[in-house]
C-alpha positions in Angstrom: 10.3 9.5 -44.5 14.2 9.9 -44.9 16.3 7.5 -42.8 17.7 10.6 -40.4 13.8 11.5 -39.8 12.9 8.1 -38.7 16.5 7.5 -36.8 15.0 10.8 -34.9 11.8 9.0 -34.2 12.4 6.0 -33.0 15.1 7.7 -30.6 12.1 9.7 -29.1 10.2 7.0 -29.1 12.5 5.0 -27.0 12.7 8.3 -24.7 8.9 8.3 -24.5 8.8 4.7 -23.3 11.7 5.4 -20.8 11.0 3.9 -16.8 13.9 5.0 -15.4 14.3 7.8 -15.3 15.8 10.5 -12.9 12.0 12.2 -11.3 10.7 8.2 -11.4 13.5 7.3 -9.2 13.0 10.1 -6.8 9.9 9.8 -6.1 10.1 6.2 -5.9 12.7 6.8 -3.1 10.7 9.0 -1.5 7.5 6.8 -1.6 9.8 4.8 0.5 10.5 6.9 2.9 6.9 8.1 3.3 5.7 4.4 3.7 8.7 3.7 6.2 8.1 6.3 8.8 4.6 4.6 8.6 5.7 0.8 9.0 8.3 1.7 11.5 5.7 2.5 13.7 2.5 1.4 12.8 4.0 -3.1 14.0 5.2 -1.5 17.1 2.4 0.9 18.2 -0.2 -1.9 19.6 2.8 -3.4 21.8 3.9 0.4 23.0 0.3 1.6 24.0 -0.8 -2.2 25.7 2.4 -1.9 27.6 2.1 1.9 28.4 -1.6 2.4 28.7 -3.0 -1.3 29.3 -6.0 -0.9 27.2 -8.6 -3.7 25.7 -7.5 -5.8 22.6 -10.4 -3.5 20.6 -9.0 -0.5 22.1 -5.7 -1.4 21.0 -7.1 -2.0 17.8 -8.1 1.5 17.0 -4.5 2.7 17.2 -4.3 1.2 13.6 -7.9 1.9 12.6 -8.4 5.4 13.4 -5.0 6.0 11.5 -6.6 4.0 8.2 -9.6 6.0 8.9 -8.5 9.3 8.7 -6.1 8.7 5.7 -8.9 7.3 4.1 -11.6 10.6 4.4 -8.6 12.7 3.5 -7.6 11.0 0.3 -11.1 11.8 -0.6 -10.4 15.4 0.1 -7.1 15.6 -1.4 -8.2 14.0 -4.9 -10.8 16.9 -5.3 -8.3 19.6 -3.7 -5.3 18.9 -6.2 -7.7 20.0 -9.3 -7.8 23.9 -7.3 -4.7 23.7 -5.1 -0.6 23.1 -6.4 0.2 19.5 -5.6 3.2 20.7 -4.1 1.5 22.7 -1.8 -0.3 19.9 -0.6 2.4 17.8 -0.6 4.8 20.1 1.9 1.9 20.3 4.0 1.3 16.3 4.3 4.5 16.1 4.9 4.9 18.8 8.1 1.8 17.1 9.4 2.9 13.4 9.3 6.7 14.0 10.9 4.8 16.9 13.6 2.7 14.0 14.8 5.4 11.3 15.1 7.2 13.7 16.8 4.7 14.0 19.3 3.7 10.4 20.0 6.5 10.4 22.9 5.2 13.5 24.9 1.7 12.4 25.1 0.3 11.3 28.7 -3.4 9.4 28.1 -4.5 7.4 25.5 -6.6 9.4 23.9 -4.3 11.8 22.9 -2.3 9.5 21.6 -5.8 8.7 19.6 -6.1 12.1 18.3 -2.1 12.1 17.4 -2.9 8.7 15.3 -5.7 10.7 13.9 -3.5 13.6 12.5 -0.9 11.7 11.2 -3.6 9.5 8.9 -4.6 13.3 7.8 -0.8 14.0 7.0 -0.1 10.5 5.6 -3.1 10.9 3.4 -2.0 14.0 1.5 1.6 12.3 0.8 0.1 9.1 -0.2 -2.1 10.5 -2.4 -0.1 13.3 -4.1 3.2 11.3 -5.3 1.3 8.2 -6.8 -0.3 10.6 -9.0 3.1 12.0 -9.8 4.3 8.9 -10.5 1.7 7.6 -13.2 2.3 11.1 -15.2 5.8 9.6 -15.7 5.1 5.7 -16.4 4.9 4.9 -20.6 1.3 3.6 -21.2 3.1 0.5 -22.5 4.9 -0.5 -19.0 2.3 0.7 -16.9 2.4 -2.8 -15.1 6.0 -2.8 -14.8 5.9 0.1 -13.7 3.5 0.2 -10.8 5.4 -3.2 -9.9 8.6 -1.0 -9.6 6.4 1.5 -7.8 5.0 -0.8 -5.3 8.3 -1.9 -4.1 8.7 1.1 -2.5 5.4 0.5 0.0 6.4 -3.7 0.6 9.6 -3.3 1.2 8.4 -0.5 3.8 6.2 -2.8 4.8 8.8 -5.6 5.0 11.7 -3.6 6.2 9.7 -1.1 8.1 8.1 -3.3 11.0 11.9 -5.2 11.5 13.5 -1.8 12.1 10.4 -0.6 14.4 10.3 -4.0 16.7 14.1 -4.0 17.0 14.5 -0.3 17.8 11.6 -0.7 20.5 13.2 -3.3 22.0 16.5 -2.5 21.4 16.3 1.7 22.5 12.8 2.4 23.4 9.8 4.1 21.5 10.9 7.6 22.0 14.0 6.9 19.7 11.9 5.5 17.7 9.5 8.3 17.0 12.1 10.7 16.4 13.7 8.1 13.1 10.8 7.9 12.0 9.7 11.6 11.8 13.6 11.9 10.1 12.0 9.5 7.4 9.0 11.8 6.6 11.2 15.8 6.6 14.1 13.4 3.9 11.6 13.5 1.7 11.4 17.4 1.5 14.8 17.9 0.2 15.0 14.6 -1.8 12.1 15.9 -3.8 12.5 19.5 -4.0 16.3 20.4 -3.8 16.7 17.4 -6.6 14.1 19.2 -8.8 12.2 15.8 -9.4 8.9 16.9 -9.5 7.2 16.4 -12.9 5.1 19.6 -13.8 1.8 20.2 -12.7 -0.5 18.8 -15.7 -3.3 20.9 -16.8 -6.4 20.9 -15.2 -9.3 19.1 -16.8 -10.3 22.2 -18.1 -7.6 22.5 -20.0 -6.6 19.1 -21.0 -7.4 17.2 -24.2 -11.2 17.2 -24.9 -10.8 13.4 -24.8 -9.5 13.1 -21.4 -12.1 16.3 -20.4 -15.0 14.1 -21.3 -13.7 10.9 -20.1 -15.9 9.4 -18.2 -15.2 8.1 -14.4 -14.8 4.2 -15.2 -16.9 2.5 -12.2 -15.5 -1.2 -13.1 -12.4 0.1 -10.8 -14.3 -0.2 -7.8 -14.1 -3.6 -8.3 -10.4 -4.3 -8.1 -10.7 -2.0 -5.1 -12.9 -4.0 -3.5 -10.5 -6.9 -3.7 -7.8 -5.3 -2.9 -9.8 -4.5 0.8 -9.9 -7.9 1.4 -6.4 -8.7 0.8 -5.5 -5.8 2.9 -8.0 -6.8 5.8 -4.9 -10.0 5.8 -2.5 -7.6 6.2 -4.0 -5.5 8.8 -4.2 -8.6 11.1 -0.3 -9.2 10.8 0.7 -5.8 11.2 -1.6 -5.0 14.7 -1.4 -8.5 16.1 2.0 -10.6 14.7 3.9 -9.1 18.1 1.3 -10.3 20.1 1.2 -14.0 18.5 4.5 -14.2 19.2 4.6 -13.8 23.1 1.3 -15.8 22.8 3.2 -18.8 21.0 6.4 -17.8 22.9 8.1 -16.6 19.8 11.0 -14.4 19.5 12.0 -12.5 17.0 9.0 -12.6 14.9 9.8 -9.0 13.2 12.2 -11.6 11.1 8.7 -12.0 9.3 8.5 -9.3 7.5 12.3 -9.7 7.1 11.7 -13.0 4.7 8.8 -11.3 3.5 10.8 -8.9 1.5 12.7 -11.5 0.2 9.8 -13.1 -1.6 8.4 -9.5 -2.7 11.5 -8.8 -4.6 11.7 -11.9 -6.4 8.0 -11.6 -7.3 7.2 -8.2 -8.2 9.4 -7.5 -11.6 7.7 -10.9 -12.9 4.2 -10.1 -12.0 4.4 -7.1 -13.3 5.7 -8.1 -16.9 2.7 -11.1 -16.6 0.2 -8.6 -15.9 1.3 -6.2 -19.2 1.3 -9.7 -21.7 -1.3 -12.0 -19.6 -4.1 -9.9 -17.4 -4.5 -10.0 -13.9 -6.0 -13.7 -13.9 -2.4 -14.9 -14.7 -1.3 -13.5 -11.1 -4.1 -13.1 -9.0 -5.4 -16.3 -8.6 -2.0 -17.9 -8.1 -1.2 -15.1 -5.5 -4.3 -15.5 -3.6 -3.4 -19.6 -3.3 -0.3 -18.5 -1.7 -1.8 -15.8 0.7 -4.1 -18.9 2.1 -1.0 -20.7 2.8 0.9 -18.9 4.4 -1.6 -17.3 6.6 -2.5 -21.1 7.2 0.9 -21.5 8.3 1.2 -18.7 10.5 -2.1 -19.9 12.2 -0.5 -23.3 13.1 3.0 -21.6 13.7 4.7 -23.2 16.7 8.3 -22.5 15.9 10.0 -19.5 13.6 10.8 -21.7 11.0 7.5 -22.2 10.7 6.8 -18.7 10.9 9.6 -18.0 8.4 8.3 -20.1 5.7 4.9 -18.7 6.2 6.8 -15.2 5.6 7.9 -16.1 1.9 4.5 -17.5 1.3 2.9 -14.7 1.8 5.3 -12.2 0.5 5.0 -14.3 -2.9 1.2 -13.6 -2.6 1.0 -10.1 -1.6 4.0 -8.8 -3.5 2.0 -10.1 -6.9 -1.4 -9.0 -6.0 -1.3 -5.7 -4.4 0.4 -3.9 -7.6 -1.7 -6.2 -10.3 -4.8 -4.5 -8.1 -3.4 -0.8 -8.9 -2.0 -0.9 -12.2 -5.4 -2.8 -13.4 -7.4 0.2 -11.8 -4.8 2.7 -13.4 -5.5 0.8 -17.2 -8.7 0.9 -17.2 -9.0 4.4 -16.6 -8.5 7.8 -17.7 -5.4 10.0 -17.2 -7.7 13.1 -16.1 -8.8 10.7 -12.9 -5.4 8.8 -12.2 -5.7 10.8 -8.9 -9.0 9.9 -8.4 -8.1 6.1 -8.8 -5.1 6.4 -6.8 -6.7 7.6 -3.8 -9.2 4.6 -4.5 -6.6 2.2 -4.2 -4.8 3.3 -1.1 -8.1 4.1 0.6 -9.1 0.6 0.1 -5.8 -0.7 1.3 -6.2 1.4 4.6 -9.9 0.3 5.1 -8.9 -3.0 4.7 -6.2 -2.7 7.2 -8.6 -0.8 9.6 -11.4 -3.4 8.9 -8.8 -6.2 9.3 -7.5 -4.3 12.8 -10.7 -4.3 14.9 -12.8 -7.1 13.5 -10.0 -9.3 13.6 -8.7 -8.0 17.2 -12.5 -8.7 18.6 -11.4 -12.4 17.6 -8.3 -12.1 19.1 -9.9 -11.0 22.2 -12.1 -13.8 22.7 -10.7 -16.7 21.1 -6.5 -16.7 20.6 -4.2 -14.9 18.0 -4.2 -18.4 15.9 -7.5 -18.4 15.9 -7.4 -15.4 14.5 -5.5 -15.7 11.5 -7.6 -19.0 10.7 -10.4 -16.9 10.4 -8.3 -14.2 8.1 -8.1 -17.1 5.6 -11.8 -17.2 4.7 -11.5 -13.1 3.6 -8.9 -14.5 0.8 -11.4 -17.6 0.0 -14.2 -15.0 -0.9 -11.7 -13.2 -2.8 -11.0 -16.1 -4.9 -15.0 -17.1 -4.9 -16.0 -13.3 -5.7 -13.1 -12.8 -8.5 -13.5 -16.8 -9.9 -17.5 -15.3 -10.5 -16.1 -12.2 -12.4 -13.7 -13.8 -14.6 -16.9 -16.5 -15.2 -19.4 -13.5 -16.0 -16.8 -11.5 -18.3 -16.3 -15.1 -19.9 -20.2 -15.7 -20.9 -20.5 -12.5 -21.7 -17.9 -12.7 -24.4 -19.1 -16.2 -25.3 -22.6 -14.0 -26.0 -21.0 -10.7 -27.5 -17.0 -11.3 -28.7 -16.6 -7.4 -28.6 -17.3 -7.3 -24.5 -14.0 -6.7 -23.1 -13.7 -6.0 -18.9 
């Protein structure tokens, strides 16, 4: 090889194991945006329909969980849909849905339309979240595929960080119908950001048409086991985001959207360093010490009698979450093929959302007869079986290999 043909490839080698570049960023932004008209919303919605409608705790609860419900059934849908309809098809029409349904939430005069409007936007929010992850991992170098899913995930905590803060203060501050209307200028951004920038990757070729390799692939079942976990660590986070509002006027607290304020801060810090352990280490190197944290600070927050306390509890738990919740996805993306990285996409964010609607109503039936605090003492014991149900993996894979050095998980 002469020294200009190997100066040409390593130069499109480094281009091949690029991160950052123009369509990553985009759609990163828009991710952002997507997950923001969600979180804006989504803290604030219990507070807005107990105050407007005066319904149970478990009614209140399914506010959140019909949402998670819907998205779920219609990530199914969508994963099967994008092999026989254009992604950006789909996408423009997730998109109409989800900021059509925010915009309604204001005009609606009975709770069970606003039911049915939760309902629809789950079905819009579905599509979206569905569609660009699976944009995303066409663009992410095998190599990085850690660090880049951390980078990824920022985009959903600090929605989910940022998100909640903006929606308490704005209800508080200018009432829900103002509300409604920045979040649903959230969700039409994304339109132009995406496809006046021309950021879209091209559509891959369908299975038919791909490599014979990835054709054949097989679907790896061993994801649904990081999906699994990742349920219970979202049925956690589905008890903060329905009920943290309603702790706080419990434990006379004010200002408790600071939460997911300091939350962010932790999820910063964390995610660029989890990532890179994941890549050189394996999930075991940030799991288990993420899930020690998670128990905490939801400890913490249980016992939380002043907002310091609350605060501290905040970067606990943002050290946790921020590690674990990408780990979860870019392990599930590894370990499979690229024909069904939109498969295992809507895996992940299906489980996120059942464990958030989970989390919602069994956790609320708590609520309702015992107290908020309660409450998150009992969320602790999802994240013990975690670490009891993952500490009996990582012992079975390490047997196994004991018996057969060649058994890898």
């Amino acid at each position: 090889m002469t020294k200009q043909n190997k100066t040409i490839q390593q130069s499109q080698l480094r281009q091949d194991n690029r991160l950052w570049t123009k369509s990553f960023i985009m759609i990163t932004l828009s991710y952002f945006l997507l997950f923001l008209s969600l979180q804006m919303l989504l803290s604030p919605f219990p507070s807005y329909a107990k105050d407007r409608f005066d319904p149970s705790d478990f009614m209140v609860s399914l506010t959140t969980s019909l949402f998670a419900l819907s998205a779920i059934a219609t990530r199914f849908a969508t994963a099967a849909l994008m092999r026989k309809v254009h992604r950006n098809t789909l996408l423009l029409i997730g998109l109409m849905i989800a900021t059509a349904a925010t915009l309604a939430y204001s005009y609606v005069d009975s709770f069970a339309t606003l039911l049915l409007l939760r309902v629809c936007f789950g079905i819009g929010f579905g599509i979206g979240s569905t569609v660009m992850p699976t944009m995303v991992t066409q663009l992410i170098p095998g190599s990085r595929i850690g660090e880049g899913i951390g980078y990824f995930g920022l985009s959903t905590s600090l929605a989910m960080s940022f998100g909640p803060l903006i929606g308490l203060s704005m209800l508080e501050q200018y009432g829900f119908d103002r509300l409604t209307f920045l979040g649903a200028a959230a969700s039409i951004l994304i339109i132009p950001l995406l496809f006046g920038s021309r950021s879209i990757p091209p559509q891959p070729m369908r299975a038919a048409h791909s490599t014979a390799r990835d054709a054949k692939a097989p679907f790896n079942r061993k994801v649904f086991f990081p999906a699994l976990l990742n349920v219970l660590l979202s049925v956690t986070y589905g008890g903060l985001l329905s009920f943290l509002a309603l702790f706080g006027e419990e434990e006379h607290l004010k200002h408790v959207g600071l939460f997911f304020l300091f939350n962010v801060f932790s999820i910063l810090i964390i995610r660029p360093i989890s990532g890179r352990l994941f890549d050189k280490h394996g999930h075991a190197a940030v799991l288990l010490p993420g899930a020690i944290c998670i128990v905490a600070g939801l400890t913490l927050v249980s016992y939380s009698t002043h907002l310091i306390m609350l605060l501290a509890a905040a970067l606990l738990y943002g050290l946790g979450f921020g590690a674990m919740q990408p780990t979860l996805q870019a392990w599930m993306l590894r370990d499979s093929a690229p024909v069904h990285h939109g498969a295992v996409n809507s895996l992940f964010y299906n489980s996120i959302d059942f464990g958030v609607a989970i989390g919602s109503m069994l956790l609320g039936i708590i609520a309702s007869i015992y107290s908020y605090a309660f409450m998150y003492r009992c969320s602790v014991a999802f994240m013990l079986l975690f670490i009891f149900v993952y500490g009996l993996m990582l012992a079975s894979n390490k047997k196994r290999r004991n018996i057969r050095p060649e058994l890898e998980y």
